[in-house]
Phi, psi and omega in degrees: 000324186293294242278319207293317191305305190292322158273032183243297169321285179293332152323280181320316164298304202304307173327314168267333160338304192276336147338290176341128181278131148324120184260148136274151150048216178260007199317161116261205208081165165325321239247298226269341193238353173330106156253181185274120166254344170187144197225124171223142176227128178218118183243134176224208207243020158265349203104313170324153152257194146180113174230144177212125177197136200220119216263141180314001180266333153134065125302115163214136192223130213206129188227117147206169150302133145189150167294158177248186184277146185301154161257177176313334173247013170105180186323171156180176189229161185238124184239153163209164151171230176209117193244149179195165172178185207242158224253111129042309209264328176124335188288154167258135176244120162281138143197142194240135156230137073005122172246068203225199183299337191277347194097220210232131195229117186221148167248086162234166181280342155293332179287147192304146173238164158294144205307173164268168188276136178306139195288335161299331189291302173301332189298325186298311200277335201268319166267006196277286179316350179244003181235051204275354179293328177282040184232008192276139185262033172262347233237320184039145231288139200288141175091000181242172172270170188272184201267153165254154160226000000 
């Protein structure tokens, strides 16, 4: 219970940390004068959460929690929400996440995704997977003996 308490607490910090107005430099604008125009924090003694907030620079941000049942590495809690604000360039940047044992899974459309796999590159993995005998590394490169050990 002390594991779940303490990353529900370093959760709420980093949020607010990332909450925080940011100074750059000598910077101005909207950015450098932003305050919190509305906030709800709700912590409750089961474990939920619930943090939401949205700053006069157009920041918004909607968070919650709860624990889940222990596993194999003890308690955790599981978070989603959404964050968006608007980019230097003028663009609004989304991203919806999930936090949970599998780790932190974030979706926007700015974040980069990987190219697709070259259809030889699958042909490769698709015989690997139907060869799992050739994958022993005792078997070693064809035409040599295999290693003693």
């Amino acid at each position: 219970m002390l594991n779940v308490k303490l990353l529900l607490a370093v959760a709420l910090c980093a949020t607010a940390a990332l909450a925080a107005p940011q100074r750059h430099g000598g910077g101005g604008g909207a950015d450098k004068d932003a305050v919190i125009t509305s906030q709800q924090l709700e912590v409750n003694f089961d474990g939920t959460y619930v943090n939401n907030f949205e700053t006069s620079n157009g920041i918004s941000h909607q968070e919650s929690g709860a624990p889940k049942a222990a596993g194999q590495e003890g308690p955790s809690v599981s978070s989603q929400g959404a964050t968006s604000y608007t980019a230097p360039n003028g663009e609004v940047v989304s991203i919806q996440f999930v936090a949970d044992e599998n780790g932190y899974v974030a979706q926007g459309s700015h974040i980069p995704t990987a190219p697709p796999i070259p259809p030889e590159i699958l042909k490769a993995l698709e015989y690997n997977a139907a060869h799992p005998e050739e994958d022993s590394i005792d078997s070693g490169p064809p035409g040599r003996p295999a290693p003693r050990g």
